[in-house]
C-alpha positions as a LaTeX table, in Angstrom:
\begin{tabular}{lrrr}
\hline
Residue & $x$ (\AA) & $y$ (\AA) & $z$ (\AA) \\
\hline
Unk1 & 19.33 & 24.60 & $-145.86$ \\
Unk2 & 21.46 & 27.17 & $-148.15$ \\
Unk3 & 24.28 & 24.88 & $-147.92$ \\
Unk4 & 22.27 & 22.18 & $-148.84$ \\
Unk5 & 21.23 & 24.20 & $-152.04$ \\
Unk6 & 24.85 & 24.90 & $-152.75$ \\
Unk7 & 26.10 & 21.34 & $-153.15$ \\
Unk8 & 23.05 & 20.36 & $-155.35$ \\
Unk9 & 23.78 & 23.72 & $-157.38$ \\
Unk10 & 27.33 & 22.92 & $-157.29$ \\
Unk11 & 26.93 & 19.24 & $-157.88$ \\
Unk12 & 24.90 & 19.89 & $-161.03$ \\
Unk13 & 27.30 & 22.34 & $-162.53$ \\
Unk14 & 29.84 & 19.81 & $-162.18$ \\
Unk15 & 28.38 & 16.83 & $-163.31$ \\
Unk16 & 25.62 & 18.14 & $-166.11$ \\
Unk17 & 29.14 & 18.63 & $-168.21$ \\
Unk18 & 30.16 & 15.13 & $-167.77$ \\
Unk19 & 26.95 & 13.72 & $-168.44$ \\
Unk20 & 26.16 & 15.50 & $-171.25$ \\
Unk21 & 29.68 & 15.50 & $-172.75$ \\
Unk22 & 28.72 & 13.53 & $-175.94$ \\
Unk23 & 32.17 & 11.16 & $-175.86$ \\
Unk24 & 31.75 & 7.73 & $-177.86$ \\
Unk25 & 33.47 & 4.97 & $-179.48$ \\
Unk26 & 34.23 & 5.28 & $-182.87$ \\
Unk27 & 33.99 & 1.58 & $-184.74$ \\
Unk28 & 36.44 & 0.42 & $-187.15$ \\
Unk29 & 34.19 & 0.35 & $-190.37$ \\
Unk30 & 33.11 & 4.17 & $-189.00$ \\
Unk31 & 36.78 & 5.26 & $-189.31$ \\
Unk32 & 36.27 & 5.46 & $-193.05$ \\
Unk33 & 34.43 & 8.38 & $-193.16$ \\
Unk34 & 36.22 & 10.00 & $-190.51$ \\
Unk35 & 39.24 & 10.04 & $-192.97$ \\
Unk36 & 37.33 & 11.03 & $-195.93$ \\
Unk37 & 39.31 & 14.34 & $-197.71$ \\
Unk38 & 36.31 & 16.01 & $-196.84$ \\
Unk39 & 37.30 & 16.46 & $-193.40$ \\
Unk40 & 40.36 & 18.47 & $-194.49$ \\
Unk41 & 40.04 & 21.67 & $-193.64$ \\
Unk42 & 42.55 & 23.09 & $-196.23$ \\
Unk43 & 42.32 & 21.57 & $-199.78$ \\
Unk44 & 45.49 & 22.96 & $-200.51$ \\
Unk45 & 48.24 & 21.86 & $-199.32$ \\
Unk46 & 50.73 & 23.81 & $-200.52$ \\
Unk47 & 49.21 & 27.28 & $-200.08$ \\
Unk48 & 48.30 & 26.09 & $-196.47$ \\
Unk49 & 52.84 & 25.70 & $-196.38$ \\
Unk50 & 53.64 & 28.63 & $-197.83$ \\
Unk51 & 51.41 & 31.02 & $-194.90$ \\
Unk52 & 52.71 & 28.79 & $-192.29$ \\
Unk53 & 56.15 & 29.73 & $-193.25$ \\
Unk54 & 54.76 & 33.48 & $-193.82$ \\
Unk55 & 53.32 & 33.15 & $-189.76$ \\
Unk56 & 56.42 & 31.26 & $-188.84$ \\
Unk57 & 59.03 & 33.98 & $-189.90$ \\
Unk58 & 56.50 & 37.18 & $-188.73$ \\
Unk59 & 55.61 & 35.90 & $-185.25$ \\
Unk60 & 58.88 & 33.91 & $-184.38$ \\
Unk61 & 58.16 & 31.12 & $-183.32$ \\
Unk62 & 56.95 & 27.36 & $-185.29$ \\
Unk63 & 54.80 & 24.74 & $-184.35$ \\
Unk64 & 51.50 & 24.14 & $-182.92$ \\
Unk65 & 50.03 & 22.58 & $-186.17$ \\
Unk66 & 48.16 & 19.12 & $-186.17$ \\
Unk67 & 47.81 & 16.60 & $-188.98$ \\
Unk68 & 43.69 & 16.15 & $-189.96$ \\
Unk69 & 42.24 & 13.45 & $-191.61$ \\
Unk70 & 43.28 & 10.91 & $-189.31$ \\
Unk71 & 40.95 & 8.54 & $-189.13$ \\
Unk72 & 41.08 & 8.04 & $-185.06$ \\
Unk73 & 37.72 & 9.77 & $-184.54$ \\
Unk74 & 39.71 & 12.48 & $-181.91$ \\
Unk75 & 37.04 & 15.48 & $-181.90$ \\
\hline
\end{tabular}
């Protein structure tokens, strides 16, 4: 019975996650909004360059940063 009790309690905590995970398709005409400036986290572009290249040269190392606005509905 306990092992039983297990594989529901383990079954659950693997699929509640997947169920409940929220994915969707995002539509064409929905794109729009998703590439609004709004969803830029940095309005400044420039500023945002300059303390990348202030991280870049202090930690020693470059990279790692994405482009936003995009448009593909990627969340």
């Amino acid at each position: 019975m306990k092992t039983v009790y297990r594989s529901i309690v383990l079954l659950l905590l693997i699929g509640a996650p997947a169920l409940f995970s929220g994915c969707t398709r995002v539509q064409p005409w929905e794109r729009e909004s998703l590439a609004d400036p709004i969803m830029i986290f940095d309005a400044n572009p420039i500023e945002k360059g300059i303390e990348e290249h202030h991280l870049d040269y202090r930690e020693g190392s470059a990279g790692g940063t994405g482009a936003q606005s995009g448009g593909c509905g990627c969340g």
